[in-house]
ROKEKOL-555856 format. One record per residue (C-alpha): residue in three letters; x, y, z; residue number from 1. Coordinates in Angstrom, 2 decimals. Layout:
N
> Ala; X; Y; Z; NUM
...
//
This chain:
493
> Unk; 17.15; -34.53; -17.15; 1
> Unk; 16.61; -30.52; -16.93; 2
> Unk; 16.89; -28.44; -19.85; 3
> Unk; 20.52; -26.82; -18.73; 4
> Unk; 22.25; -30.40; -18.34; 5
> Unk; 21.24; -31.26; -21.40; 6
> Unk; 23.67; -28.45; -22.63; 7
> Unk; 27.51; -28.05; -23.27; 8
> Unk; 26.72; -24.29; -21.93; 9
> Unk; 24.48; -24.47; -19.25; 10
> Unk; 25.12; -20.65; -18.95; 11
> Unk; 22.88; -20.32; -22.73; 12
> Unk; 19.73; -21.46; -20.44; 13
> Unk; 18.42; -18.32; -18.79; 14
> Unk; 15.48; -17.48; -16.72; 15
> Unk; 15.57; -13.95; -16.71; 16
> Unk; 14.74; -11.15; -18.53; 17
> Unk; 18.00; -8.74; -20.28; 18
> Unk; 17.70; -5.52; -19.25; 19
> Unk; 20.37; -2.94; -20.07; 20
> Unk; 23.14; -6.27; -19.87; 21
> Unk; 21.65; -6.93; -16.69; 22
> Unk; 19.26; -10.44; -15.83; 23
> Unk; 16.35; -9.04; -14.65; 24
> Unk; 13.43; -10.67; -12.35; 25
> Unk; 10.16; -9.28; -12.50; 26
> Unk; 9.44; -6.38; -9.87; 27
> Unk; 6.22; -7.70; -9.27; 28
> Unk; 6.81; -11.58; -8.36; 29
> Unk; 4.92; -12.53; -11.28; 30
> Unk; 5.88; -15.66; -13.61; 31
> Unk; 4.79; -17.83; -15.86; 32
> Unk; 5.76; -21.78; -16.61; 33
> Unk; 7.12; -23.04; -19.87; 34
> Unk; 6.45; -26.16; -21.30; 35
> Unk; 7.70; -29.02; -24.10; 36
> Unk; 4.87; -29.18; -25.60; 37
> Unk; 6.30; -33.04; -26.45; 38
> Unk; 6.06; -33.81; -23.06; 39
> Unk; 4.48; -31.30; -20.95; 40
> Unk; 7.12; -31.09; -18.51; 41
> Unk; 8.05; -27.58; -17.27; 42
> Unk; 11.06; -26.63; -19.39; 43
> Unk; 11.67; -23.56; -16.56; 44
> Unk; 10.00; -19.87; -15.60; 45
> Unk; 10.01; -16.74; -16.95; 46
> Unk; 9.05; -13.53; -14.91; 47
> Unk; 6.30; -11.15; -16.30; 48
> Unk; 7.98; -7.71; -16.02; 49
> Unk; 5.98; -4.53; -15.00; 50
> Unk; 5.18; -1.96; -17.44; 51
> Unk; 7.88; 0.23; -15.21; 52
> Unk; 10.74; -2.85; -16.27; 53
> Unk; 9.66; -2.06; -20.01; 54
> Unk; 10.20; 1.39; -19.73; 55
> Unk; 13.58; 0.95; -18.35; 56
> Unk; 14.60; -1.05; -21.26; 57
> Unk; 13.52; 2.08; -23.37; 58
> Unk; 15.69; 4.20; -20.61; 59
> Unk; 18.89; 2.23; -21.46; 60
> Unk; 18.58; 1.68; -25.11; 61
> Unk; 17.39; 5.30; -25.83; 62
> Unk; 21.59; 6.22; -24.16; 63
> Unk; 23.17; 3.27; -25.53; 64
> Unk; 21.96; 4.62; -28.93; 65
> Unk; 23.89; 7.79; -28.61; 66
> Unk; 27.14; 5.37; -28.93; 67
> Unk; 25.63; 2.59; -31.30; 68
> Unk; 24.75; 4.82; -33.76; 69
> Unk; 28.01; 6.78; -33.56; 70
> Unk; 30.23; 3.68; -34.80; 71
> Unk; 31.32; 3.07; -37.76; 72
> Unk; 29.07; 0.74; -39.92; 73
> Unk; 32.35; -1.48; -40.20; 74
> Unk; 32.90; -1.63; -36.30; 75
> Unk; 29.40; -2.93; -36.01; 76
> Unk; 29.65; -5.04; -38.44; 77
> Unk; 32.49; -6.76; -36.39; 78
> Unk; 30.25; -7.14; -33.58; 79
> Unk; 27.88; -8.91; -35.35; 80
> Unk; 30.10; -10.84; -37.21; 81
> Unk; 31.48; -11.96; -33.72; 82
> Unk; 27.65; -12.85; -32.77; 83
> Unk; 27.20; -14.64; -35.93; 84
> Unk; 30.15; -17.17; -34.72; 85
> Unk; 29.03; -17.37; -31.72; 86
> Unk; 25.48; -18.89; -32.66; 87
> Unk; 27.88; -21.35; -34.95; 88
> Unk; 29.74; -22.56; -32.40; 89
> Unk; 26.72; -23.44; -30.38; 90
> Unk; 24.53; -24.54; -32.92; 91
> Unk; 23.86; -27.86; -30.80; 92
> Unk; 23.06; -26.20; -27.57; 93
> Unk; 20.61; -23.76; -29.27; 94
> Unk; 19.04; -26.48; -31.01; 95
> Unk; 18.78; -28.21; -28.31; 96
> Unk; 16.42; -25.55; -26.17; 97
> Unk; 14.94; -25.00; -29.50; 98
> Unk; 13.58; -28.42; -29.85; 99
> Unk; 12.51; -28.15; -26.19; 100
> Unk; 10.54; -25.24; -26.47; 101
> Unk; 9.12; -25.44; -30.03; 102
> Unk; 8.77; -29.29; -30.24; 103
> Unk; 10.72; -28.77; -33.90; 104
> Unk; 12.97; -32.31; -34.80; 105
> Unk; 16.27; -31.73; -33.70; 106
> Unk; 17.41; -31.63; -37.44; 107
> Unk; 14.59; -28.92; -38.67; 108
> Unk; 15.72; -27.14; -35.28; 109
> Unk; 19.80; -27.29; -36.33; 110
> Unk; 18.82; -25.74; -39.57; 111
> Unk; 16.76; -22.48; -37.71; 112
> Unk; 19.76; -21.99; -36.23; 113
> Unk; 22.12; -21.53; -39.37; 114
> Unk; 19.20; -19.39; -41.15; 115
> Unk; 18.93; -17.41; -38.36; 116
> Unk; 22.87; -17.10; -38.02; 117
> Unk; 22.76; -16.24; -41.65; 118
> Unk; 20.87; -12.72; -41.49; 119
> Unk; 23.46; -11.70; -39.09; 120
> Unk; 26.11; -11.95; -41.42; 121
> Unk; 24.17; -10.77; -44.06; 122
> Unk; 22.86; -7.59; -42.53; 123
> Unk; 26.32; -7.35; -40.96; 124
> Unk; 27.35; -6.84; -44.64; 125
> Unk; 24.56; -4.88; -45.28; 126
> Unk; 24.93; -2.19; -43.17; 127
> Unk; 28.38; -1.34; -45.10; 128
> Unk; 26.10; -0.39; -47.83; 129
> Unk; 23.96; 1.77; -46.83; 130
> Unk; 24.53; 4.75; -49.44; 131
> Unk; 22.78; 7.46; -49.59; 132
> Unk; 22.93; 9.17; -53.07; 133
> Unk; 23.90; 12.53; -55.07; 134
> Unk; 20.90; 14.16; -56.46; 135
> Unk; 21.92; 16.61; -59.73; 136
> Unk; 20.79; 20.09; -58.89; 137
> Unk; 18.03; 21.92; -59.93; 138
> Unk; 19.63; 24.76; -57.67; 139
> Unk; 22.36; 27.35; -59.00; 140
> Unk; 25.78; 26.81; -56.99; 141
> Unk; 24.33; 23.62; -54.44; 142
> Unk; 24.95; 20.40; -54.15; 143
> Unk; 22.01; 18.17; -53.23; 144
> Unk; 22.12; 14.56; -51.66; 145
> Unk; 20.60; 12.10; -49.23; 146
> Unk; 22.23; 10.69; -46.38; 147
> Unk; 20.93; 7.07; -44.21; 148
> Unk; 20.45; 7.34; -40.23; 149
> Unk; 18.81; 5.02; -38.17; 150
> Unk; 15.17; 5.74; -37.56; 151
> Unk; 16.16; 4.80; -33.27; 152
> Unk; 15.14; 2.47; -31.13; 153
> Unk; 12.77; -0.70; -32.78; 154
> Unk; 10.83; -2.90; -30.44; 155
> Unk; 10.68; -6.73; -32.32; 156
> Unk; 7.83; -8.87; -31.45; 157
> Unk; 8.26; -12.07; -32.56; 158
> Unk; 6.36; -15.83; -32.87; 159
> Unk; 7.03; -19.49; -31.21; 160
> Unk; 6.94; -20.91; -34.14; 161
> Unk; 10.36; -19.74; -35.46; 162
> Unk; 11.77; -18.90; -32.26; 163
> Unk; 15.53; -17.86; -33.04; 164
> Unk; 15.46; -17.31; -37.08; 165
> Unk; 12.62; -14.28; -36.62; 166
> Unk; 14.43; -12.22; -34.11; 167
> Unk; 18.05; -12.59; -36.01; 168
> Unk; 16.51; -11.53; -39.01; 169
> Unk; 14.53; -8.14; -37.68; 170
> Unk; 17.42; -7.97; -35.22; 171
> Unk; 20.49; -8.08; -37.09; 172
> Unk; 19.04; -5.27; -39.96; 173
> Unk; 18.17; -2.77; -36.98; 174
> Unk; 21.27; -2.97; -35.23; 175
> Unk; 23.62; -2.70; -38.55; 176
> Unk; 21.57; 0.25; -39.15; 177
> Unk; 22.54; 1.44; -35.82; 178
> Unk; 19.30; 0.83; -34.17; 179
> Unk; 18.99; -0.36; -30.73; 180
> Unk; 16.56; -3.32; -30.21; 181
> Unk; 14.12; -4.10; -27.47; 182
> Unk; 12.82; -7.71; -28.33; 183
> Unk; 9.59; -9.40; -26.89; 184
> Unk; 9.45; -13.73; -27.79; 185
> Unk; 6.55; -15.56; -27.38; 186
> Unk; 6.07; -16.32; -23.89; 187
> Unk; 5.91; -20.12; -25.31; 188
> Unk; 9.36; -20.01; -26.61; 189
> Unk; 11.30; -17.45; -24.45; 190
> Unk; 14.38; -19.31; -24.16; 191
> Unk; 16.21; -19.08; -27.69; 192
> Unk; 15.71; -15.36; -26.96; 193
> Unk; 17.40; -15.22; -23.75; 194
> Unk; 19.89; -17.50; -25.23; 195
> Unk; 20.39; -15.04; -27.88; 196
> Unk; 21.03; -12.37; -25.46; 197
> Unk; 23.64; -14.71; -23.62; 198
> Unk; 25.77; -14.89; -27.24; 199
> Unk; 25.38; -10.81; -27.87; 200
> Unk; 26.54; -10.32; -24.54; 201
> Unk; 29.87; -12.84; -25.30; 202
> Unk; 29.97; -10.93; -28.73; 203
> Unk; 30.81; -7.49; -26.96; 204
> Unk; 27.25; -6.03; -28.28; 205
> Unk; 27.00; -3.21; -25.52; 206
> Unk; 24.71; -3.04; -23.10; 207
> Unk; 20.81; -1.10; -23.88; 208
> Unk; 21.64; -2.39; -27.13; 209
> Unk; 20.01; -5.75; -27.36; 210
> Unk; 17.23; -6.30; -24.69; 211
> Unk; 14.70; -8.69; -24.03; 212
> Unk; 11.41; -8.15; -22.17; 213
> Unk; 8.96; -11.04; -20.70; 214
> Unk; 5.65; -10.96; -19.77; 215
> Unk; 1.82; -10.90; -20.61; 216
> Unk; 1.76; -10.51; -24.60; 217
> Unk; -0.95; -7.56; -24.58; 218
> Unk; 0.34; -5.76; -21.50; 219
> Unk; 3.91; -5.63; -23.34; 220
> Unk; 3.05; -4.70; -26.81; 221
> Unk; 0.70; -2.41; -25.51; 222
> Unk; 3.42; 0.15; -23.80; 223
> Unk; 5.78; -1.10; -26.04; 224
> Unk; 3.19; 0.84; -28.99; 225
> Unk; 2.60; 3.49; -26.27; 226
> Unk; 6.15; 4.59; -26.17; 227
> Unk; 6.97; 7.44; -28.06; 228
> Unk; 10.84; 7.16; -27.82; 229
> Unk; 10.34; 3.41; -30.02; 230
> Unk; 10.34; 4.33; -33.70; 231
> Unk; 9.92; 1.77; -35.36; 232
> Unk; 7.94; -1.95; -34.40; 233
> Unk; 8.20; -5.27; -36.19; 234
> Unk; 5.88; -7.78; -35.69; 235
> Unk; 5.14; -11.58; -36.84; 236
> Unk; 2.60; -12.97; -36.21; 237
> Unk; -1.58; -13.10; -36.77; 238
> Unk; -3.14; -10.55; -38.95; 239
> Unk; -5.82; -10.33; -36.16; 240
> Unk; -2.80; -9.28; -33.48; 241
> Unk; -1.48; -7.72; -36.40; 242
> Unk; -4.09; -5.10; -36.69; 243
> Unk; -4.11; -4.90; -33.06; 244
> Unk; -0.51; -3.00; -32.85; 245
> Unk; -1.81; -0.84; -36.27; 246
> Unk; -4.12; 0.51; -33.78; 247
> Unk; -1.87; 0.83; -30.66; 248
> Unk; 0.96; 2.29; -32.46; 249
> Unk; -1.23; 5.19; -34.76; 250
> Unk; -0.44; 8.08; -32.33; 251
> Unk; 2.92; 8.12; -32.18; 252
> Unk; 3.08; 7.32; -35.99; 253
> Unk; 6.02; 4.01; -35.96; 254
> Unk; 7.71; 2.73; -38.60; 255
> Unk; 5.93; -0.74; -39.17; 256
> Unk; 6.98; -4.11; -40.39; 257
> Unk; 3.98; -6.48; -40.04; 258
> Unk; 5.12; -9.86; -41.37; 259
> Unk; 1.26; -11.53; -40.38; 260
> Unk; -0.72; -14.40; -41.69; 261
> Unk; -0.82; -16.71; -44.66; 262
> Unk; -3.16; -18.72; -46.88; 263
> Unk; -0.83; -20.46; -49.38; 264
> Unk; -2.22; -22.03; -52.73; 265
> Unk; 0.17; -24.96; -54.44; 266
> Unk; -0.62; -24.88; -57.87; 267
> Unk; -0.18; -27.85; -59.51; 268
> Unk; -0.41; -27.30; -63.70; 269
> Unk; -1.38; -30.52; -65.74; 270
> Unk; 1.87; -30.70; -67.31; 271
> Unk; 4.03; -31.85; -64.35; 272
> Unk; 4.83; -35.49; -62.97; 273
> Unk; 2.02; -36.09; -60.59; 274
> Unk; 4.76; -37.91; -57.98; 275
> Unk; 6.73; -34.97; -58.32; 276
> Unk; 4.61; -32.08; -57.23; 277
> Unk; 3.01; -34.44; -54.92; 278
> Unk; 6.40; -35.01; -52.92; 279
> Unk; 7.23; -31.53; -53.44; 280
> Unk; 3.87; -30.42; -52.00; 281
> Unk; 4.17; -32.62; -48.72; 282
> Unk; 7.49; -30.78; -47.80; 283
> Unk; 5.55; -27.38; -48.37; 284
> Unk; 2.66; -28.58; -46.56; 285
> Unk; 4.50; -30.47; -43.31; 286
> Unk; 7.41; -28.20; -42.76; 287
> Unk; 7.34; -27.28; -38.82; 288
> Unk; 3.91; -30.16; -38.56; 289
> Unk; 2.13; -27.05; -40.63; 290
> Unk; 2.90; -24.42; -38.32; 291
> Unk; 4.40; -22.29; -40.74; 292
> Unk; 3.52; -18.89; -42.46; 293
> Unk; 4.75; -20.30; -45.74; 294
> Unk; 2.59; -24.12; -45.52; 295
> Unk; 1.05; -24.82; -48.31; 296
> Unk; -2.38; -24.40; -47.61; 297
> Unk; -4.70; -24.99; -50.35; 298
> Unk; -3.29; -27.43; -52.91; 299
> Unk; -4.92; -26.40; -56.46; 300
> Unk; -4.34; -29.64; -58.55; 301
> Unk; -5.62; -30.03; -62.46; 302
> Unk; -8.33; -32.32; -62.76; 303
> Unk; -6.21; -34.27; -65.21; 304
> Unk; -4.52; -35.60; -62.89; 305
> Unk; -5.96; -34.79; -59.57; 306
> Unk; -6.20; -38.55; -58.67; 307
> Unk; -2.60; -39.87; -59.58; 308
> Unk; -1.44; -36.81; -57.09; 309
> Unk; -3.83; -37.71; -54.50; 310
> Unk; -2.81; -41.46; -54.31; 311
> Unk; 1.39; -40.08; -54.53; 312
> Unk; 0.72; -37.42; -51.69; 313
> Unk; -1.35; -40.07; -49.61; 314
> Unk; 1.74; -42.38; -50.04; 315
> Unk; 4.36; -39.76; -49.26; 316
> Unk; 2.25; -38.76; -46.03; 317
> Unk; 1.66; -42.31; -44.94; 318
> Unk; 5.72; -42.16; -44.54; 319
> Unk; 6.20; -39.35; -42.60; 320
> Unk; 6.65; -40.39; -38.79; 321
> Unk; 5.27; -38.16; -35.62; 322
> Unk; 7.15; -38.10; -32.28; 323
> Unk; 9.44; -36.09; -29.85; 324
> Unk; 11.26; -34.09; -31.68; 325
> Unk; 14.53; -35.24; -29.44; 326
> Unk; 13.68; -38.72; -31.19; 327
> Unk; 15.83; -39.93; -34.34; 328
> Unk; 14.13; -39.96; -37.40; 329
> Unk; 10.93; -38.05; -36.31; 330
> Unk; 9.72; -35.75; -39.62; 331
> Unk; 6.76; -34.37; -37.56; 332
> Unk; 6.97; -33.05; -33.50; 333
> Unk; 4.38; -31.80; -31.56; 334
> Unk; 1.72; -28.25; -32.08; 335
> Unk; 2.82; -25.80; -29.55; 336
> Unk; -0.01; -26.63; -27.42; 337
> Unk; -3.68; -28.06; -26.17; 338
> Unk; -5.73; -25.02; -28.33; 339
> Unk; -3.90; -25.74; -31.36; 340
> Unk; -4.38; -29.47; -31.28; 341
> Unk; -8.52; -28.42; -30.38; 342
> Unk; -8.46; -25.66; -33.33; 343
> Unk; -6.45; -28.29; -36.08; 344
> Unk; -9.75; -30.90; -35.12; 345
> Unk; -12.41; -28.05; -35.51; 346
> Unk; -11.25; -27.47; -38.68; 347
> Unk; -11.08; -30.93; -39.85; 348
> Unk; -14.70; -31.76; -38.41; 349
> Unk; -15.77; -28.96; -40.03; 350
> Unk; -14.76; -29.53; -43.56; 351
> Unk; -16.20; -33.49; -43.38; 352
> Unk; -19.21; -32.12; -42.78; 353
> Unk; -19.54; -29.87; -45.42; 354
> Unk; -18.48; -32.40; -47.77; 355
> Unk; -14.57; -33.32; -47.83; 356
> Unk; -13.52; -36.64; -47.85; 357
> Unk; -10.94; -37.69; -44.75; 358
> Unk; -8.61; -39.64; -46.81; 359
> Unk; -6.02; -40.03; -44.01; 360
> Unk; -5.66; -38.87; -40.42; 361
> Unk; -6.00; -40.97; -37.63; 362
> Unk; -5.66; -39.33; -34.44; 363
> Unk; -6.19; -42.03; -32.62; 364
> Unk; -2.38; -42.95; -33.45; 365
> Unk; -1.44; -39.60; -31.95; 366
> Unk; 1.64; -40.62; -29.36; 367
> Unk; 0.84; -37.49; -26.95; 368
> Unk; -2.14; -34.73; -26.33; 369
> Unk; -0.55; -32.34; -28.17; 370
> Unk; 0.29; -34.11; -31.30; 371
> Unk; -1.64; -34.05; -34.61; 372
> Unk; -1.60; -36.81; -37.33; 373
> Unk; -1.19; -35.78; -40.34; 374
> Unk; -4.34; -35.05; -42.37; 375
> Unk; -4.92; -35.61; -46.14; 376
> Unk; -8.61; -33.96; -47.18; 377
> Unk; -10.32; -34.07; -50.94; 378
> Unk; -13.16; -32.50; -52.38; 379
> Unk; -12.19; -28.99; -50.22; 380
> Unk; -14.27; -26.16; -51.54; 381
> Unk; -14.39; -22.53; -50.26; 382
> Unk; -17.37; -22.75; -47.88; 383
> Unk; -14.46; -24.87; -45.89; 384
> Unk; -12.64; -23.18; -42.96; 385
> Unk; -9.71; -25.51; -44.20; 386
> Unk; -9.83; -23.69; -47.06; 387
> Unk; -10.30; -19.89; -45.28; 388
> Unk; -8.38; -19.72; -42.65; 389
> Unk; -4.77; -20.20; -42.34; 390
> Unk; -4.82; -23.37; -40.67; 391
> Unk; -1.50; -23.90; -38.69; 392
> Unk; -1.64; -27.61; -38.91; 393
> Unk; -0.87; -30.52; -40.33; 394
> Unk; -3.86; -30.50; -42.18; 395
> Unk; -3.54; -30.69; -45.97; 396
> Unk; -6.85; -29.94; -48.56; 397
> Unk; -6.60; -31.00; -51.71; 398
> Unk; -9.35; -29.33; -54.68; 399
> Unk; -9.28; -30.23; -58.50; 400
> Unk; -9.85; -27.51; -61.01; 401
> Unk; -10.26; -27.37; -64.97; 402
> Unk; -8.22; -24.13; -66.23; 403
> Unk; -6.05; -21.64; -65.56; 404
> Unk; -8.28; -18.69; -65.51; 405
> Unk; -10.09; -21.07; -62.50; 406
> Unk; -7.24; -21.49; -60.81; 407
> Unk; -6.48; -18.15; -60.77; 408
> Unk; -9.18; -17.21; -59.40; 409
> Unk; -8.95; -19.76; -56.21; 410
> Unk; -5.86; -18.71; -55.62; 411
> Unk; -6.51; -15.10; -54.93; 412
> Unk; -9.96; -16.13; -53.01; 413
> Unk; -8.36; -15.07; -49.71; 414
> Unk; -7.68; -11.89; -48.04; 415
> Unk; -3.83; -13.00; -47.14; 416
> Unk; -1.19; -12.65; -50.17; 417
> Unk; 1.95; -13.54; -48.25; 418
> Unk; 3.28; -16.81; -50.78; 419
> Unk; 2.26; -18.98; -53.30; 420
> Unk; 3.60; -22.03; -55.29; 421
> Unk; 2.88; -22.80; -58.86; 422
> Unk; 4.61; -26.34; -60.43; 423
> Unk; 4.53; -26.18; -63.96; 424
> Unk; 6.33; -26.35; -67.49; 425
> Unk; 4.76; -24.21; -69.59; 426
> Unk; 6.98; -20.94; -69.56; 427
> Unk; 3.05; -19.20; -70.63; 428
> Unk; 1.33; -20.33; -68.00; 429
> Unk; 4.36; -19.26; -65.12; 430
> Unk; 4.68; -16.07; -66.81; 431
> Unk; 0.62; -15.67; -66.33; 432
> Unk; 0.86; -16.79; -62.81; 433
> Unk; 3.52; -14.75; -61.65; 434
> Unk; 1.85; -11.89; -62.84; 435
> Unk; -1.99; -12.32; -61.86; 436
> Unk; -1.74; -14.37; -58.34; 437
> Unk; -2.02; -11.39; -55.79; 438
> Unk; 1.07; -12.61; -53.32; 439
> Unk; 4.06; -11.01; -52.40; 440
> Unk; 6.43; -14.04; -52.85; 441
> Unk; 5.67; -16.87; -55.80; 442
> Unk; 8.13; -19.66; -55.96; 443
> Unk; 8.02; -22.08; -59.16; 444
> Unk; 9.10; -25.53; -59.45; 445
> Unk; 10.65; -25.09; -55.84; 446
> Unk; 9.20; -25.63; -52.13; 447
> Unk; 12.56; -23.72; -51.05; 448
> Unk; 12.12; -19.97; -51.48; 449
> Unk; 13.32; -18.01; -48.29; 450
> Unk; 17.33; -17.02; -47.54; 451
> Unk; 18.81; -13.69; -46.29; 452
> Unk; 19.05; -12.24; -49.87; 453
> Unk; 14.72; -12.44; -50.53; 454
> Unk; 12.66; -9.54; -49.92; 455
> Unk; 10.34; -11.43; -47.60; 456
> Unk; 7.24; -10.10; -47.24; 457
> Unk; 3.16; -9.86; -48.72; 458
> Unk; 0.95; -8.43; -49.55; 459
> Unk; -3.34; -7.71; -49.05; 460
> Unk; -3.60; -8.49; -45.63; 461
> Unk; -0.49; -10.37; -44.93; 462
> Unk; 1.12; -7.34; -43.75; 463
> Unk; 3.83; -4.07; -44.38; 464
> Unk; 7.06; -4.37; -45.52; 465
> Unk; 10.07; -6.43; -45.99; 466
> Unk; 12.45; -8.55; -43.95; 467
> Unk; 15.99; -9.56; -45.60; 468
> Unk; 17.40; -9.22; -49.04; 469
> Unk; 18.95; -5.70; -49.56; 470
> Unk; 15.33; -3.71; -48.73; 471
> Unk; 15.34; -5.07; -45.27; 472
> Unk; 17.83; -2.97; -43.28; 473
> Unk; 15.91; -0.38; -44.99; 474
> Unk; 12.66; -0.84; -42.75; 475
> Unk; 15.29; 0.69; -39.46; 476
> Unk; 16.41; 4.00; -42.09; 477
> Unk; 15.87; 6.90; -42.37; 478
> Unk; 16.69; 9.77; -45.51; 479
> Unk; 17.48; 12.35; -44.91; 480
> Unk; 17.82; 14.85; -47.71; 481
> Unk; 20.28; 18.28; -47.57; 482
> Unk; 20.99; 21.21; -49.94; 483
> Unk; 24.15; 22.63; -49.38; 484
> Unk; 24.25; 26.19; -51.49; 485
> Unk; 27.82; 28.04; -51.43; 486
> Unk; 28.61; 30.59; -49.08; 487
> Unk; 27.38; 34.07; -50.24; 488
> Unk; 25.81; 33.08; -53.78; 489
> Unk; 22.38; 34.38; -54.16; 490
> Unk; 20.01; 31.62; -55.68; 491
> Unk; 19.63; 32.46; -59.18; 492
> Unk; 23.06; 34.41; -59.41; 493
//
């Protein structure tokens, strides 16, 4: 069965680029394949546009902004509110492709899809409220004030792992602002994108105003961050790649949002219910089989009772099942490919021998080549590239400590500072860790942190910026600041 007769809508599965409301082929003849990673059946192709095809999505959004930006925040708000329906109505047919594409159960992928919707109405709201404000003069017979434009047009390069949910949230702020958008998905997971497209189309979003561009991922970002006429870029994805655009983009001085990599602790304090925080830190650990920004990445557990949580996560873990994502009752699907599955086993190898104990993990029981067993390690210490790097896996470390000023200190023994958990109590010791651990999100007592109203973002090396909550339409604004002095006064008169 292909991917389109799987679908009510065969018309949301596209294999084009969406150019100026136009499908678009590559010039060149160039493609690429895309695969289920479940399976590793071709899904479809994609064409790799010419740097000329990128341009000429620049061309048409840089007129279609004249008119975007000219609306009424409350006419584009309809529009969006229309697109926001739209991804409602279909919420089984983009699941669908998600699952496909991603690997993500079915369930976890039916969930994307209302977050994602959920920015659009949000920044659909949003943009109603963007106020600029009176300023009290210090000038005799003027009247001072700010107004809010949109900065123009923002290119949005976005990740696999989240493959509808990251564009709707950079989206949606930059065209309530009145930005136009020029969106590049991972080549892995181009067809929620295009799909996208399809519904902005249906939602009478003109044309130039929401594009999407295919093809090699440096060639693209590269004149994307070359483009003068692109004002603003917002990327997610590695801090390595993240740097990368930094660099590209420095001469013709964009507006940045780099949502890049994390390296979250789970603080566990020795107050809690050792089953408790141990469930609680599976779901932060496992969510998308690890691939997630937000995974809990080094669980910090009090010696006290470091064991009792080790034998309550084991248990928990041992229930969690690994399949096709299509599959009922799967908690676990596939990583997005071959290197991932090599990089999640390089960093398990390497942590046994440097001293962790393998308390579960037996790939042998792995039902495809791109699927990972869940992992449970003990005795991680910070020589461990489980415990440096940002693992994207389903590879959980566990590490005991004695105090809080220890903890602490683990904690912040990273250069990422994108999110952190903390279960615990004692009102003294969250007020202590809210304030010392060096992360731009903290979430206590809840694995659940992220929604359209946060401020999502970090800090350190996890990048620039925020994305939703009231500051993230703010990231596609401009203010701009006037003095308006009466008609023939002299200053000082």
């Amino acid at each position: 069965m292909t991917l389109s007769t799987r679908l009510s809508d065969p018309r949301l599965f596209r294999q084009y680029a969406y150019i100026n409301g136009k499908w678009t082929h590559g010039s060149g003849g160039r493609e690429e394949a895309v695969y289920d990673p479940a399976t590793g059946e071709a899904l479809g192709h994609i064409p790799l546009l010419e740097a000329e095809q990128i341009t000429a999505a620049v061309d048409a959004a840089e007129v279609a902004f004249v008119q975007w930006r000219a609306l009424r925040a409350d006419e584009r708000c309809e529009r969006l509110l229309a697109w926001h329906d739209l991804l409602q109505e279909h919420r089984e047919d983009l699941a669908i492709i998600m699952t496909l594409e991603q690997g993500k159960p079915l369930p976890d992928a039916r969930g994307e899809v209302e977050y994602g919707a959920s920015f659009i109405r949000w920044f659909a709201e949003e943009g109603k409220r963007t106020y600029g404000e009176t300023i009290p003069s210090h000038i005799p017979n003027a009247a001072l004030g700010t107004l809010k434009e949109p900065v123009g047009i923002a290119a949005l390069i976005t990740p696999w792992n989240f493959p509808l949910a990251m564009i709707t949230r950079k989206a949606a702020a930059a065209l309530a602002a009145g930005c136009p958008v020029i969106v590049k998905p991972a080549n892995e997971t181009p067809f929620s994108a295009l799909a996208l497209a399809e519904l902005a189309e249906r939602a009478g979003i003109p044309d130039g105003i929401f594009n999407v561009v295919l093809g090699d991922a440096p060639e693209v970002s590269k004149v994307l961050c070359d483009e003068p006429r692109i004002k603003a870029l917002s990327f997610t994805g590695s801090t390595r790649v993240g740097r990368i655009l930094m660099e590209q983009s420095a001469h013709t001085i964009k507006r940045l949002a780099l949502e890049l990599g994390g390296n979250a602790p789970f603080i566990v304090g020795p107050d809690v219910d050792p089953k408790e925080a141990a469930f609680a830190a599976v779901s932060a650990k496992f969510q998308t089989a690890g691939q997630d920004c937000l995974a809990a990445n080094r669980i910090l557990v009090h010696e006290s009772i470091h064991d009792e949580f080790v034998e309550h996560f084991a248990q928990r873990m041992s229930a969690l099942t690994v399949g096709n994502g299509l599959d009922s009752e799967v908690d676990l699907g596939p990583l997005i490919h071959a290197q991932a599955v090599e990089k999640a086993s390089a960093i398990v190898d390497d942590a046994v021998s440097r001293g962790a104990k393998l308390v579960m993990g037996d790939q042998s029981q792995a039902p495809g080549p791109n699927f990972f067993m869940p992992v449970l390690l003990t005795n991680v210490t910070p020589q461990m590239k489980v415990w440096k790097e940002e693992n994207f896996a389903p590879v959980a470390g566990i590490t005991a400590y004695a105090n809080d000023d220890e903890v602490i200190e683990l904690a912040n023994d990273t250069e990422y500072g994108l999110a952190a958990y903390v279960y615990t109590h004692d009102i003294r010791r969250i007020w202590r860790l809210l304030r010392a651990l060096e992360y731009g999100m903290v979430s206590v007592n809840s694995v659940k942190m992220t929604g359209p109203p946060v401020p999502f973002g970090g800090v350190k090396q996890s990048g620039l910026g925020r994305e939703g909550g009231a500051t993230g339409i703010d990231e596609y604004l401009e203010t701009k600041y006037y003095c308006l002095g009466a008609l023939g006064s002299v200053s000082g008169s």
